[in-house]
C-alpha positions in Angstrom: -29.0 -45.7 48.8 -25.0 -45.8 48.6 -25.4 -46.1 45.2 -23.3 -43.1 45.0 -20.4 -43.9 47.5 -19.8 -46.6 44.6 -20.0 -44.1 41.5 -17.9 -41.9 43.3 -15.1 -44.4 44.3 -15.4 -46.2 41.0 -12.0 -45.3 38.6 -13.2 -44.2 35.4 -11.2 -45.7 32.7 -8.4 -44.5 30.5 -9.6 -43.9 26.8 -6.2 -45.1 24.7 -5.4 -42.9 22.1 -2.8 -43.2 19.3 -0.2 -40.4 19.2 2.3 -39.6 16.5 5.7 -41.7 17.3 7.5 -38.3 15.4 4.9 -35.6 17.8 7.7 -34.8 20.3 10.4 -34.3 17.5 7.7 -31.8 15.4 7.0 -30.0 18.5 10.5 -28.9 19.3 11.7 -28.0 15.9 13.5 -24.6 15.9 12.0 -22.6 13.3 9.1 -21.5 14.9 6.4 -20.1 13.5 5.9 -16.6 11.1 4.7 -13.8 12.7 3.0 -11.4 10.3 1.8 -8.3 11.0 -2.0 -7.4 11.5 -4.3 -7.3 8.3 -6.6 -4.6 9.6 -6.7 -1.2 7.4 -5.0 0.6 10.5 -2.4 -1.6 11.0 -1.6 -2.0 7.4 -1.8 1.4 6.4 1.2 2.1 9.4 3.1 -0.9 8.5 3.1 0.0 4.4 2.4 3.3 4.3 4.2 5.9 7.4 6.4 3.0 8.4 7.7 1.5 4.8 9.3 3.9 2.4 8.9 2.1 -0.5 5.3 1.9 -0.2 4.9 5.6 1.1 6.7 6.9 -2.3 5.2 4.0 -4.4 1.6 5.3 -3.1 2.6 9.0 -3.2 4.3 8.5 -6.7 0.7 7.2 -8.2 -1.8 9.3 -5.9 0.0 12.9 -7.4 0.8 11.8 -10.6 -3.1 10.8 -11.0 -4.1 14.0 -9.5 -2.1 16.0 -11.8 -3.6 14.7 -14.8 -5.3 17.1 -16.7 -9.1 16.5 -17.0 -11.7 17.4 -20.0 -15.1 17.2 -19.7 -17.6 16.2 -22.5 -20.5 14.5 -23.9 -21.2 12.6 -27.1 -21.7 15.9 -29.1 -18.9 18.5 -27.8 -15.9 19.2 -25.2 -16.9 22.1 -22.5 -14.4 24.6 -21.4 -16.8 25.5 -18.7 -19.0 23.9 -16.7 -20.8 23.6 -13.5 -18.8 20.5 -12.4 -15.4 21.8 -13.5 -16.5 24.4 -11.5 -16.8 22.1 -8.8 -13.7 20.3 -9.3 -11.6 22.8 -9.4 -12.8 24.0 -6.3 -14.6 21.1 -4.5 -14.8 22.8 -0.8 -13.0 25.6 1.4 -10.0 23.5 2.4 -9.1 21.7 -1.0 -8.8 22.2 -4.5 -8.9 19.8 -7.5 -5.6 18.2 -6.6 -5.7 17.8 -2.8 -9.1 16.4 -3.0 -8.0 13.5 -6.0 -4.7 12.9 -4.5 -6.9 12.0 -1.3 -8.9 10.1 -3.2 -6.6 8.0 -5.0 -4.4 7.3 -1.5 -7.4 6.3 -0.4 -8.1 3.5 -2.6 -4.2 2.5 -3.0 -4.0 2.2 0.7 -8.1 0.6 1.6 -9.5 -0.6 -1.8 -12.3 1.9 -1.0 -12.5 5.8 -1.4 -15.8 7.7 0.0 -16.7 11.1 -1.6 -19.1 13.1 0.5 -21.9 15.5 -1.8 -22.7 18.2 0.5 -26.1 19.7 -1.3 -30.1 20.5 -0.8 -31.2 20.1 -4.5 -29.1 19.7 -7.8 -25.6 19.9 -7.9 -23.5 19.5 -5.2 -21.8 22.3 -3.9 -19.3 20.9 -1.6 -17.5 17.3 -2.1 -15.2 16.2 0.8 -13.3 12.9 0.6 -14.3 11.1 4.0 -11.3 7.9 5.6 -12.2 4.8 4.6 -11.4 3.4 8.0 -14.5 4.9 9.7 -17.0 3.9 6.9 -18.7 0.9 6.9 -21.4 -0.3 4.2 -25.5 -0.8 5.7 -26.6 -3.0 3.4 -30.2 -3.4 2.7 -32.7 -6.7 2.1 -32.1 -6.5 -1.3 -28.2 -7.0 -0.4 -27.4 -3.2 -2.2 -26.2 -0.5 0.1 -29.2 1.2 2.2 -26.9 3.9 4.0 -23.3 4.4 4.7 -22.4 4.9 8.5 -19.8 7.0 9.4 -18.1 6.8 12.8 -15.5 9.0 14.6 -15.2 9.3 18.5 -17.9 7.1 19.4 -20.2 9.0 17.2 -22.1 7.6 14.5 -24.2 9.4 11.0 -26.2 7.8 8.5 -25.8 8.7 4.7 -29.1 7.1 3.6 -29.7 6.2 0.2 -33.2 7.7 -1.1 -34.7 6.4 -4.9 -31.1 5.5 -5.8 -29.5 8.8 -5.0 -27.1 8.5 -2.4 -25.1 11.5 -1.0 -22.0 8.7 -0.8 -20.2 8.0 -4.0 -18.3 4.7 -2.9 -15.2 3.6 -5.4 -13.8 0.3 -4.9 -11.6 -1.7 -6.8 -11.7 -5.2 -7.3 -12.0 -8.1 -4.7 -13.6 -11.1 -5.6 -14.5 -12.3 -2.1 -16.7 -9.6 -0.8 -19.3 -7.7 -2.4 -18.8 -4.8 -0.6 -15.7 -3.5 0.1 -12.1 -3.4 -2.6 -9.3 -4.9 -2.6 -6.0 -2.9 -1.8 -2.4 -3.2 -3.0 -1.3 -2.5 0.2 -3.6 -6.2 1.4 -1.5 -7.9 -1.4 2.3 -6.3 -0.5 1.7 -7.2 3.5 4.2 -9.9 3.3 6.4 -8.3 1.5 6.2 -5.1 3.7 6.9 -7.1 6.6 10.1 -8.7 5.2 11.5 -5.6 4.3 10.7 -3.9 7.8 12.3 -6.9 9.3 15.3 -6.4 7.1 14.9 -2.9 7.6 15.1 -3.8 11.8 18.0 -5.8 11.3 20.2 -3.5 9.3 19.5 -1.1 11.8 20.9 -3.5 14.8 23.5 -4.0 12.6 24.5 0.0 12.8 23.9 0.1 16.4 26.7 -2.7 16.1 29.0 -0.9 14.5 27.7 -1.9 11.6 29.8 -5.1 11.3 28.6 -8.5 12.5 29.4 -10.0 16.9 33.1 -11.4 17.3 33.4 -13.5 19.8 36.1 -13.4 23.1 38.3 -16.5 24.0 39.6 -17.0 27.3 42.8 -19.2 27.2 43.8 -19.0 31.3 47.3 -20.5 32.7 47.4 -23.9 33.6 44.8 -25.4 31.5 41.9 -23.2 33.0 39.5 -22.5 30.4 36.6 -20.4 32.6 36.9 -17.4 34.1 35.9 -16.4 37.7 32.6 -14.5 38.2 33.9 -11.1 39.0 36.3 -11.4 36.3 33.1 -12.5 34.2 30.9 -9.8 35.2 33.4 -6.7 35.1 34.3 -7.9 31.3 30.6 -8.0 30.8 29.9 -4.5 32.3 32.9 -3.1 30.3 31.3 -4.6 26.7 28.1 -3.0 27.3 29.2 0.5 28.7 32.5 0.6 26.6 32.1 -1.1 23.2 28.9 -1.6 22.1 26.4 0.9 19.9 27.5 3.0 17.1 28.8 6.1 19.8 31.7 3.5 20.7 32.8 2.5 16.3 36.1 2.1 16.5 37.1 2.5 20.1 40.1 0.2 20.2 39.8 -2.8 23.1 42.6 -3.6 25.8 42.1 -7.0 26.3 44.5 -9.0 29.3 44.6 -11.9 30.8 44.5 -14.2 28.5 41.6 -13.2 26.2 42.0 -12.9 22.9 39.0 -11.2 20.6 37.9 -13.5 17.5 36.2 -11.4 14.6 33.1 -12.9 12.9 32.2 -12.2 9.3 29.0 -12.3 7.1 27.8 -15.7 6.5 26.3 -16.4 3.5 22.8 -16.4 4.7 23.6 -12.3 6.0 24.4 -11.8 2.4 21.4 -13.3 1.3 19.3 -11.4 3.8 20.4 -8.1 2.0 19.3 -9.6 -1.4 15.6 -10.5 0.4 15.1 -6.8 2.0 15.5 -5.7 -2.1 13.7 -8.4 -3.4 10.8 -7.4 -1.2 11.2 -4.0 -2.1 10.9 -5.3 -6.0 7.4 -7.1 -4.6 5.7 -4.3 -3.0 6.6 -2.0 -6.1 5.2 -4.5 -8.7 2.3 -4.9 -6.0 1.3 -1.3 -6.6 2.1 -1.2 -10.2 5.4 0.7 -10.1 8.4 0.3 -12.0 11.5 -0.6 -9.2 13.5 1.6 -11.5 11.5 4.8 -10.6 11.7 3.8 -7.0 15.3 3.8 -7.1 15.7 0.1 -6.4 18.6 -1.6 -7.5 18.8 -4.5 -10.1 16.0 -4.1 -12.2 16.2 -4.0 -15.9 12.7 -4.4 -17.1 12.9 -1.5 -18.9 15.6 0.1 -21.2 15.6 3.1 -20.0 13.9 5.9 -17.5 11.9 7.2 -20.4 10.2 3.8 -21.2 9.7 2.8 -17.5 7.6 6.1 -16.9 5.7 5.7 -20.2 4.7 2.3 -18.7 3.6 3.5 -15.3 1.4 6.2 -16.7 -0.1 3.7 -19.1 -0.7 0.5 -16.7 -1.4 2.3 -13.9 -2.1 5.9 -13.8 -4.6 6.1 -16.1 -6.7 2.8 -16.2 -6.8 4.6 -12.2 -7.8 7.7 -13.2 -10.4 6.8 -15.7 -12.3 4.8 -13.6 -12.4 7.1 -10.6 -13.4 10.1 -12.8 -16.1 8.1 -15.2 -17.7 7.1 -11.2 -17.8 10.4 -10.3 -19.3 11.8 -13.3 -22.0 8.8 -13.2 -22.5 10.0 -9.5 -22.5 13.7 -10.7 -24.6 12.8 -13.2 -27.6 11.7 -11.3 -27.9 15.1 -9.5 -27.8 17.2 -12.4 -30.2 15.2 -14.7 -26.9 15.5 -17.6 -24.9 12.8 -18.8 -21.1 13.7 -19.3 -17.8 12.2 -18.9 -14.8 13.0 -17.4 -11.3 11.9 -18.3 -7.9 12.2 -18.4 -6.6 14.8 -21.5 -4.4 12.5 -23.3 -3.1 15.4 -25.6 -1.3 17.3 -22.9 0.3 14.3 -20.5 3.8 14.6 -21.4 4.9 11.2 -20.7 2.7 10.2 -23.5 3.9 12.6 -26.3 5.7 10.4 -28.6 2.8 7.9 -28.3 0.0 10.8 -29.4 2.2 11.9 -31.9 2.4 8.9 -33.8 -1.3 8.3 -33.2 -2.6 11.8 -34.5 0.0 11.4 -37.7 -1.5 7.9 -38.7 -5.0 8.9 -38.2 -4.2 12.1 -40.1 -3.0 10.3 -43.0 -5.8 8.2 -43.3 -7.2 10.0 -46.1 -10.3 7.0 -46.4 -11.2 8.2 -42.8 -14.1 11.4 -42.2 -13.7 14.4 -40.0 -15.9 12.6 -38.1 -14.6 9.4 -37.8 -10.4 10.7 -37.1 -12.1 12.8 -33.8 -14.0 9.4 -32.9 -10.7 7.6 -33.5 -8.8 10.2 -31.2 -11.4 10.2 -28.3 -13.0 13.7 -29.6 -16.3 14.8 -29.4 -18.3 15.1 -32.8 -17.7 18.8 -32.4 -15.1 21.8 -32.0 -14.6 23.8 -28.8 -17.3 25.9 -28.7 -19.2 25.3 -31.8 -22.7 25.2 -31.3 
């Protein structure tokens, strides 16, 4: 019966374990570790987009130029001037018109990987289309692992979209991610390190102003008689006259009385503060290429991809304006589409985009000399339909 008294007194014993001889050196090394910024859409959205202005202009520079583009609609036999949907596009609800509504659209997808467009309608064709945040959507998926519904949340508040036979009052864009089958991929998700270097950069240069804007020199005491340390009210009033007299950028330049024996000793850039200026435009270059635009139209220094302006915005509205463009438009005709029973496209007018003049020009004279080539087959070469505007 005192069984117990003896497990309780009894010492349990030590389990040995091996430990790294080098544990206590790794644990106190001074680097520390990286801290990034959150990866949520919120977060990244204020980190690279209202907080970084290299990714607010790179995202504004793409989401109007896209918008602006002007847009045909057609189908395999002719080119409409008018049409229900360009009806509908050119004035897609009360509060927006054809621009406000795509520019939302494509900032939507730069800044998530995922753009929602609302059809507000009881039969046919919409009459309404809103763009709805990204942030507040979230896919239903059903058994079959294809969308059910989209749920839409604000203030606590939740609605279903449902999706009935295949028609579904959602028409979700979403660009590439290959490790979800839901949801895109964003720029913005790939240039998060590099946004965070460059608002650290952009942190420091700003101490740096505060500071003068030159780097912390340091004060030498050199006392009589081989004293070396000063006293602690001598310490604390040349402290409190440091901070209320000489440092932040309303004190640049105010001369310093020093006495005693103290003697000021100016610091310079080392060569890692030079270097940290080259990183803050380096990451600037990153988040740029991340989005597809050419540092030279973002005004960054250094960058001689291109020969000149001209080239640099023929290349942005050929790898990334328009491959964007044409596959948000050719989603919502397909999602148009199934309302109205019609199969048309929309796209981009290649004829009247400036920045590609010299390239149509060249294009249209080839294919016009071709004298081997049809009527038919130059407007099939040149993206026309079979017939005229307005032939019947």
């Amino acid at each position: 019966m005192f069984e117990f008294l003896n497990r309780a007194t009894s010492v349990t014993p030590v389990v040995e374990a091996k430990a790294s001889a080098t544990g206590r050196v790794i644990a106190m090394q001074g680097a520390g570790r990286v801290a990034w910024s959150p990866r949520d859409v919120v977060s990244l959205t204020r980190a690279g987009f209202t907080g970084n202005p290299i990714g607010f202009r790179a995202v504004k520079l793409i989401a109007e130029a896209a918008a602006a583009l002007p847009v045909v609609l057609q189908d395999a036999e002719r080119r409409y001037e008018q049409h229900p949907v360009q009806a509908l596009l050119a004035r897609p609800n009360v509060g927006q018109g054809r621009a406000e509504l795509l520019e939302a659209l494509f900032g939507q997808i730069l800044l998530t990987g995922n753009a929602y467009v609302e059809a507000v309608s009881d039969e046919g064709l919409p009459v309404e289309m809103h763009v709805l945040r990204s942030d507040r959507m979230a896919v239903v998926p059903g058994s079959d692992g294809w969308p059910a519904a989209y749920e839409y949340q604000v203030n606590g508040r939740k609605h279903q979209f449902a999706v009935v036979d295949g028609l579904s009052p959602i028409c979700h864009i979403k660009s590439f991610h290959p490790q979800d089958d839901h949801y895109g991929f964003s720029a913005l998700q790939a240039a998060a390190s590099a946004i965070d270097v460059h608002n650290a950069a952009s942190r420091w240069s700003k101490a740096l102003l505060d500071n003068a804007a030159r780097p912390s020199g340091a004060i030498v005491y050199r006392g009589a008689d081989g004293q070396s340390s000063l006293s602690e009210d001598q310490y604390d009033r040349l402290l409190s006259e440091m901070e209320t007299q000489h440092q932040g950028a309303r004190n640049a330049g105010r001369p310093m009385l020093l006495e005693g024996g103290l003697d000021w000793k100016p610091m310079g850039f080392s060569p890692s503060d030079m270097e940290f200026l080259k990183t803050k435009e380096s990451a600037a270059r990153e988040i740029a290429v991340a989005f597809g635009v050419p540092p030279m139209l973002l005004g960054i220094p250094g960058d001689a991809t291109y020969a000149n302006y001209q080239e640099a915005n023929r290349a942005f509205y050929r790898l990334t304006v328009l491959p964007l463009a044409t596959r948000v438009l050719n989603a919502i005709a397909d999602w148009l589409s199934d309302y109205s029973g019609d199969q048309f496209q929309l796209r981009p007018d290649l004829d009247q985009i400036p920045a590609l003049s010299a390239e149509r020009d060249a294009q249209w004279r080839r294919v016009t000399e071709a004298g081997f080539l049809t009527d038919a087959e130059k407007r099939a070469l040149l993206g026309l339909p079979a017939l005229e505007v307005g032939d019947e």
